[in-house]
C-alpha positions as protocol buffer text, in pm:
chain_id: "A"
residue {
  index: 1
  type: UNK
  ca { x: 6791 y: 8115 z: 8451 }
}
residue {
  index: 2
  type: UNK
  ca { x: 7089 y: 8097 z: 8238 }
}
residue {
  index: 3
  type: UNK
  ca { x: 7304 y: 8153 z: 8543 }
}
residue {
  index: 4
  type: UNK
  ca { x: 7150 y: 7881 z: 8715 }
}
residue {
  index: 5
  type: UNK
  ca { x: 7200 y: 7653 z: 8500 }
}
residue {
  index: 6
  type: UNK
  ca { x: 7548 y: 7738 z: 8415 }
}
residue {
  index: 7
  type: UNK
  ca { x: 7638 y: 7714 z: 8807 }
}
residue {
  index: 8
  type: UNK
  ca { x: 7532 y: 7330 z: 8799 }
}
residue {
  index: 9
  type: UNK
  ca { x: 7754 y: 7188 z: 8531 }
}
residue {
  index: 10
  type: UNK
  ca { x: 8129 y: 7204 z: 8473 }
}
residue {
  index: 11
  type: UNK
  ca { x: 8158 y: 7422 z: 8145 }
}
residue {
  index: 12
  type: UNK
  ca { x: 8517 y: 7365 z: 7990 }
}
residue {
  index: 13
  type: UNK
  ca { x: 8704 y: 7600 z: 8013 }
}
residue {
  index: 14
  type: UNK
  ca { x: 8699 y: 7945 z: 7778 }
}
residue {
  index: 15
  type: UNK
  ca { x: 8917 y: 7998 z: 7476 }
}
residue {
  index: 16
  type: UNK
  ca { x: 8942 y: 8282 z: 7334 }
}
residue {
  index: 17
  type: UNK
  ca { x: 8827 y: 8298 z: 6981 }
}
residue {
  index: 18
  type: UNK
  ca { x: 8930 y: 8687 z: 6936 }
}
residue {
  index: 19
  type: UNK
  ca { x: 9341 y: 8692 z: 6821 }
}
residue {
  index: 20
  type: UNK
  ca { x: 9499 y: 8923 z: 7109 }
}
residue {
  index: 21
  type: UNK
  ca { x: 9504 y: 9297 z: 6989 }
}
residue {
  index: 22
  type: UNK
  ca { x: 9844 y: 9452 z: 7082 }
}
residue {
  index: 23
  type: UNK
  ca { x: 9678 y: 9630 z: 7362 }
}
residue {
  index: 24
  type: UNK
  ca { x: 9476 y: 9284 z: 7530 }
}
residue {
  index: 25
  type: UNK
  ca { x: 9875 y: 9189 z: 7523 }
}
residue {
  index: 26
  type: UNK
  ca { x: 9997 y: 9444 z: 7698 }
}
residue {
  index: 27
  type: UNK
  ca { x: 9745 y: 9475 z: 7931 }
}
residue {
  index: 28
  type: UNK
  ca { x: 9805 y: 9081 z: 8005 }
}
residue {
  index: 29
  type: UNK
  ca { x: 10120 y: 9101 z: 8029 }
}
residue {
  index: 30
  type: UNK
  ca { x: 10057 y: 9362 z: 8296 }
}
residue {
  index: 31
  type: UNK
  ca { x: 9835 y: 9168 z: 8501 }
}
residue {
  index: 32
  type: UNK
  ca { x: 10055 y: 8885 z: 8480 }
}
residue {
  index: 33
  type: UNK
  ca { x: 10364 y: 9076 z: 8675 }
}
residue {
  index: 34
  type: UNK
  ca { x: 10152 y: 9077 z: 9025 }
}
residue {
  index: 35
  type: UNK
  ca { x: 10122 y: 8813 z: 9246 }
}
residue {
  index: 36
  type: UNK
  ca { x: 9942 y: 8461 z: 9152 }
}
residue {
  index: 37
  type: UNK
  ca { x: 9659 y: 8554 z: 9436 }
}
residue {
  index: 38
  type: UNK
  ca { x: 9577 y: 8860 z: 9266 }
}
residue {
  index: 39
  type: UNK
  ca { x: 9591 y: 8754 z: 8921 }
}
residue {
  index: 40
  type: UNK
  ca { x: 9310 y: 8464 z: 9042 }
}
residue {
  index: 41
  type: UNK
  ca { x: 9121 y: 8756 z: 9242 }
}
residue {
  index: 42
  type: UNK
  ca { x: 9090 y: 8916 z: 8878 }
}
residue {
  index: 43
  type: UNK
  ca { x: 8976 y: 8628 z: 8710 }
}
residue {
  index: 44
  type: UNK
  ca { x: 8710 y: 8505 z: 8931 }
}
residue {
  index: 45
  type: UNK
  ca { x: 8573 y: 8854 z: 8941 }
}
residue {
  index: 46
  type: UNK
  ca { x: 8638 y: 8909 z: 8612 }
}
residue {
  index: 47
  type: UNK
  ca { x: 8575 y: 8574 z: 8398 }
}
residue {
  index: 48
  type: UNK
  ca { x: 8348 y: 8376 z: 8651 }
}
residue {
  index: 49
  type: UNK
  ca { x: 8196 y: 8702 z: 8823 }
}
residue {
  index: 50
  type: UNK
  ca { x: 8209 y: 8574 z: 9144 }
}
residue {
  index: 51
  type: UNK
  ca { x: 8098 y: 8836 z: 9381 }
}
residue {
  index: 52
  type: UNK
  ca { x: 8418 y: 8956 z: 9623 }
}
residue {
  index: 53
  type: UNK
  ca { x: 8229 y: 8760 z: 9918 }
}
residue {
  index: 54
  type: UNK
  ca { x: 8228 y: 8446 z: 9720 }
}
residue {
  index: 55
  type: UNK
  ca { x: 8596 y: 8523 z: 9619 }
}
residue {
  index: 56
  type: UNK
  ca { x: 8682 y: 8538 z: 9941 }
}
residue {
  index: 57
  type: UNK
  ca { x: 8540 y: 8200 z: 10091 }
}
residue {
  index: 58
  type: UNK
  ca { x: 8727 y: 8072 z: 9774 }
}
residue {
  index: 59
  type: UNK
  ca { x: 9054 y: 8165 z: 9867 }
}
residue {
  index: 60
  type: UNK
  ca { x: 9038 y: 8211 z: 10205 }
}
residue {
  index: 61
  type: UNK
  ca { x: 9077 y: 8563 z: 10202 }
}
residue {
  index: 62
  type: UNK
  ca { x: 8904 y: 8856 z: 10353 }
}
residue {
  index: 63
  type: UNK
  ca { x: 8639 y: 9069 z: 10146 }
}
residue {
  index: 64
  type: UNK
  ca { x: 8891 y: 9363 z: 10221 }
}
residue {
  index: 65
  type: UNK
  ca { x: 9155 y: 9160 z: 10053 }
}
residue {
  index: 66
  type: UNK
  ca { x: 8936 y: 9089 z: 9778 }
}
residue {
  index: 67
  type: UNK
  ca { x: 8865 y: 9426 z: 9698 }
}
residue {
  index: 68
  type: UNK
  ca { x: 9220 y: 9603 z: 9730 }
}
residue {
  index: 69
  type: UNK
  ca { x: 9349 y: 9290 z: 9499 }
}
residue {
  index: 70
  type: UNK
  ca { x: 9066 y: 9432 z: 9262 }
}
residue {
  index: 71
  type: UNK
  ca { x: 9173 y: 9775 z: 9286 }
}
residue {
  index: 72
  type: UNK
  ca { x: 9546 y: 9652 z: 9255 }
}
residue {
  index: 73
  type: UNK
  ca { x: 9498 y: 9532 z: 8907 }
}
residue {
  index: 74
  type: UNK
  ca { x: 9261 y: 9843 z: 8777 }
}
residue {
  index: 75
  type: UNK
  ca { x: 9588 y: 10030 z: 8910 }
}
residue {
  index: 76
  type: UNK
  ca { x: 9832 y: 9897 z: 8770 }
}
residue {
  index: 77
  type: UNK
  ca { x: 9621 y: 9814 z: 8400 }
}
residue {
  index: 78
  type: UNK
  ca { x: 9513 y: 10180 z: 8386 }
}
residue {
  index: 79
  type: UNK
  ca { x: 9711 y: 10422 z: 8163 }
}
residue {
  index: 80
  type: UNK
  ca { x: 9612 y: 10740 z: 8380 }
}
residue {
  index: 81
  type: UNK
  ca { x: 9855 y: 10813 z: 8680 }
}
residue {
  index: 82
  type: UNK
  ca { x: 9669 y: 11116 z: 8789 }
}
residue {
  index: 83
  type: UNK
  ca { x: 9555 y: 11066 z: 9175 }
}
residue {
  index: 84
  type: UNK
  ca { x: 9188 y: 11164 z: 9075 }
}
residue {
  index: 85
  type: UNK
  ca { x: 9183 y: 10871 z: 8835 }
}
residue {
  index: 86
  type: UNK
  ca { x: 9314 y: 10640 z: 9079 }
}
residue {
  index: 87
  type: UNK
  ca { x: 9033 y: 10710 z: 9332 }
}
residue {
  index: 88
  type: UNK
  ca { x: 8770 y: 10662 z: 9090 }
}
residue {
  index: 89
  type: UNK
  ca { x: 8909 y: 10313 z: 9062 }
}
residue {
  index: 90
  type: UNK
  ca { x: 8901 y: 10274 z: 9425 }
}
residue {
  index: 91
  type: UNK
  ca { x: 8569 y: 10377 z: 9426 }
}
residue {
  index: 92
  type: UNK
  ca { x: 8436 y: 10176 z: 9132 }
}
residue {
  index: 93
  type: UNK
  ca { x: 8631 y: 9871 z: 9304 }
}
residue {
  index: 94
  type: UNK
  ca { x: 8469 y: 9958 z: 9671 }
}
residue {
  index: 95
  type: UNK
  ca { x: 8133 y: 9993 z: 9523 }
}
residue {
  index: 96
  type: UNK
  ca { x: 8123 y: 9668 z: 9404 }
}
residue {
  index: 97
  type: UNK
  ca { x: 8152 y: 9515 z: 9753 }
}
residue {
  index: 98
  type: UNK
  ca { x: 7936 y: 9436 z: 10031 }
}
residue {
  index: 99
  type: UNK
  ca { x: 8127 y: 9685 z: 10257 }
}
residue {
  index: 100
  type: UNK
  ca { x: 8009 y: 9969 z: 10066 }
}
residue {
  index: 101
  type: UNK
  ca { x: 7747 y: 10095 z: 10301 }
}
residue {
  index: 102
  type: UNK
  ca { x: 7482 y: 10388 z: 10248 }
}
residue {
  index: 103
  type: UNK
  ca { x: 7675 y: 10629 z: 10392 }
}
residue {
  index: 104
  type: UNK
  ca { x: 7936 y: 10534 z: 10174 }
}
residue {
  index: 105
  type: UNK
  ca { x: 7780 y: 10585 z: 9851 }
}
residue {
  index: 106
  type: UNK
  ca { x: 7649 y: 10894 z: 9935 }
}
residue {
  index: 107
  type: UNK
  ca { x: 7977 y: 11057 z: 10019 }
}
residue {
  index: 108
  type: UNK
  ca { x: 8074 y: 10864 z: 9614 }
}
residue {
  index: 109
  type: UNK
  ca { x: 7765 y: 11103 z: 9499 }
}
residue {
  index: 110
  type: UNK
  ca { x: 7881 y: 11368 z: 9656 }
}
residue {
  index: 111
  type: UNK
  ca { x: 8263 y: 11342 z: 9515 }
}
residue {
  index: 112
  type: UNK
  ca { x: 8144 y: 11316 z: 9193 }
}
residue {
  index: 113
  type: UNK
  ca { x: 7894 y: 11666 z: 9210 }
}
residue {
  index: 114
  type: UNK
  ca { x: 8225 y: 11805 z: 9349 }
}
residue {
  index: 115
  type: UNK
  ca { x: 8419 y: 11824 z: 9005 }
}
residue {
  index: 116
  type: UNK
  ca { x: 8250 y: 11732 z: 8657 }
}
residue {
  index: 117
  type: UNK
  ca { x: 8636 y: 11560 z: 8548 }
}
residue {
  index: 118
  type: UNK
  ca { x: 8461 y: 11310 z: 8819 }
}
residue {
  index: 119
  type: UNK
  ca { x: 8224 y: 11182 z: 8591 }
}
residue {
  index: 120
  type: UNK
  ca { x: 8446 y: 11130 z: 8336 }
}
residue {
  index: 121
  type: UNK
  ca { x: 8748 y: 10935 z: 8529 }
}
residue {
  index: 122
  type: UNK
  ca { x: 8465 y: 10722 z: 8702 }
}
residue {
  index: 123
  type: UNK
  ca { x: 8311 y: 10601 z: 8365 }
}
residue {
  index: 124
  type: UNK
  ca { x: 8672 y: 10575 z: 8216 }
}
residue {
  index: 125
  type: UNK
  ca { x: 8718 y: 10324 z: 8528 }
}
residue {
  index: 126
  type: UNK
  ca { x: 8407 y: 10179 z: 8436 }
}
residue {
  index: 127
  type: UNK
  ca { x: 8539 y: 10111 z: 8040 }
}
residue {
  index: 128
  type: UNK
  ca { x: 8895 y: 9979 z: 8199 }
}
residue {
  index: 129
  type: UNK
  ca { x: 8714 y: 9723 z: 8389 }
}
residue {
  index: 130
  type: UNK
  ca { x: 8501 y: 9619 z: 8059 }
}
residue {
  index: 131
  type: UNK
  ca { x: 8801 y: 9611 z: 7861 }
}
residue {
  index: 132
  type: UNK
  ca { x: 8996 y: 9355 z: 8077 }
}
residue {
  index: 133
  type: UNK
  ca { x: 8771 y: 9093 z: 7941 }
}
residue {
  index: 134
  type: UNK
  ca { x: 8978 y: 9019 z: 7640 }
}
residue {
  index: 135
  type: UNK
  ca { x: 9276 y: 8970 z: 7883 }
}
residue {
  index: 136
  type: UNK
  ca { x: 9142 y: 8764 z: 8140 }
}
residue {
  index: 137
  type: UNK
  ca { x: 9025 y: 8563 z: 7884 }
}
residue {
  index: 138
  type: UNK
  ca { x: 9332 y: 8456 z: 7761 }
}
residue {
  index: 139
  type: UNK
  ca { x: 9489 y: 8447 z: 8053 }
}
residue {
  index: 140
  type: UNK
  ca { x: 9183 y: 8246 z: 8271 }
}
residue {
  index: 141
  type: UNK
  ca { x: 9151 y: 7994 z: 7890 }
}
residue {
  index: 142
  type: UNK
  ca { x: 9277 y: 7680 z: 8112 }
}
residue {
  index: 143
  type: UNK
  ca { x: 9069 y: 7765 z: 8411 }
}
residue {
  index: 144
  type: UNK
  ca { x: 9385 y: 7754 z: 8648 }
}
residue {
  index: 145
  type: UNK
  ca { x: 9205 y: 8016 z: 8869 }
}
residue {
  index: 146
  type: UNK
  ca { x: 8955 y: 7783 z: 9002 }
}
residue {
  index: 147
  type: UNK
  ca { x: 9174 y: 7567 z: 9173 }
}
residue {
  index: 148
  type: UNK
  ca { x: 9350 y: 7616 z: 9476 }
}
residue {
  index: 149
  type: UNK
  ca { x: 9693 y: 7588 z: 9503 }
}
residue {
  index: 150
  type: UNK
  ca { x: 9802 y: 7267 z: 9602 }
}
residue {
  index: 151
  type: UNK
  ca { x: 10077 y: 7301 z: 9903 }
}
residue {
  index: 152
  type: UNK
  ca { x: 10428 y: 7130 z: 9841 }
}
residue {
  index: 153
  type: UNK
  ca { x: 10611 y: 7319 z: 10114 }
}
residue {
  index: 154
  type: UNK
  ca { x: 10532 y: 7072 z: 10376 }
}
residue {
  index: 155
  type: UNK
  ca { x: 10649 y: 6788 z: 10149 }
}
residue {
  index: 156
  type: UNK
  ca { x: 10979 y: 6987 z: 10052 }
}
residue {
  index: 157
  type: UNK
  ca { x: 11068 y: 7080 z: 10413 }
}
residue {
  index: 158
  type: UNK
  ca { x: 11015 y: 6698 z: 10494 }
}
residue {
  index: 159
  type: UNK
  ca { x: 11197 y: 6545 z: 10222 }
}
residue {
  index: 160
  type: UNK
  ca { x: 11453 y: 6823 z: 10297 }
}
residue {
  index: 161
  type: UNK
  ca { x: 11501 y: 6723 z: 10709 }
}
residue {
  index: 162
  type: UNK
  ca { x: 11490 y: 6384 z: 10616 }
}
residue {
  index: 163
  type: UNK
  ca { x: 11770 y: 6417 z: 10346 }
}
residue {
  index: 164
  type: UNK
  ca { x: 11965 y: 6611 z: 10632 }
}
residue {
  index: 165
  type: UNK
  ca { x: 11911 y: 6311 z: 10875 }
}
residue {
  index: 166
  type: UNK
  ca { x: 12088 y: 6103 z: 10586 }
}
residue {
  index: 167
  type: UNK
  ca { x: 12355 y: 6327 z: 10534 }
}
residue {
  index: 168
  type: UNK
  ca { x: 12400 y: 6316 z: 10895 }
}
residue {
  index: 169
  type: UNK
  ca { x: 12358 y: 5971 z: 11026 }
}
residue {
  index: 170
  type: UNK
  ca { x: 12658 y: 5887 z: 10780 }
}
residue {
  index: 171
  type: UNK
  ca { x: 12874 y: 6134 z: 10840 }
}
residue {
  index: 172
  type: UNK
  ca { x: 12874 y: 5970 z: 11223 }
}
residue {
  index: 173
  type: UNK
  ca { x: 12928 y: 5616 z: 11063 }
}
């Protein structure tokens, strides 16, 4: 019900009340190196749970998009380089998405009965994810990541050609 309700008015936007720890820095400071798109991925999924379909209407992206954007900020937050950890993040991102079909999960069951370190990277993936709260907090306080981006190329390239017609039209006078 809560959600509900929530959905049908315009909250203002969060601000943190928590001072950053020197690890919610980091970690924001991390997130805050990649691309604007995938920082707003992160913080619609993250802050506004939006699920990756509803992510992707948003920002007129593809759920496939969505969820390697996802994965692309567990990546590069997570301390573990290890190529086990780093599919358990894929998976944990996948198996948030429509796309995941039956099949799909099965085969995740199966890859984590083959190896009990499994179990452990997947719920370490699963703590990673919870812990990026604090930083997309702080970084989502002004609610930027619900807006689109408004496009100024097409006014710069115009303003640009005409200036060029100027610079033209008197160099022939």
């Amino acid at each position: 019900m809560t959600h509900q309700l929530s959905s049908m008015f315009s909250l203002p936007p969060r601000q943190p009340n928590v001072p950053a720890s020197a690890e919610t820095d980091t970690c924001r400071r991390r997130i805050q190196k990649l691309p604007r798109k995938t920082q707003q991925v992160f913080l619609l999924s993250r802050l506004d749970q939006l699920p990756y379909t509803s992510i992707a209407q948003l920002l007129e992206l593809d759920v496939d998009s969505v969820e390697r954007k996802i994965v692309r900020v567990l990546v590069h937050c997570s301390l573990s380089a290890d190529e086990t950890a780093e599919k358990a993040l894929r998976w944990y991102a996948h198996l948030q998405s429509p796309l995941a079909t039956a099949s799909q999960r099965i085969e995740f069951r199966h890859w984590l009965d083959a190896d009990s370190r499994h179990l452990n990277v997947f719920q370490d993936a699963e703590r990673l994810w919870r812990s990026l709260e604090a930083p997309a907090a702080l970084m989502g306080a002004s609610g930027w990541h619900r807006r689109k981006r408004r496009v100024y190329i097409g006014w710069l390239l115009l303003t640009a050609f005409l200036c060029s017609l100027l610079v033209t039209a008197e160099a022939f006078t």
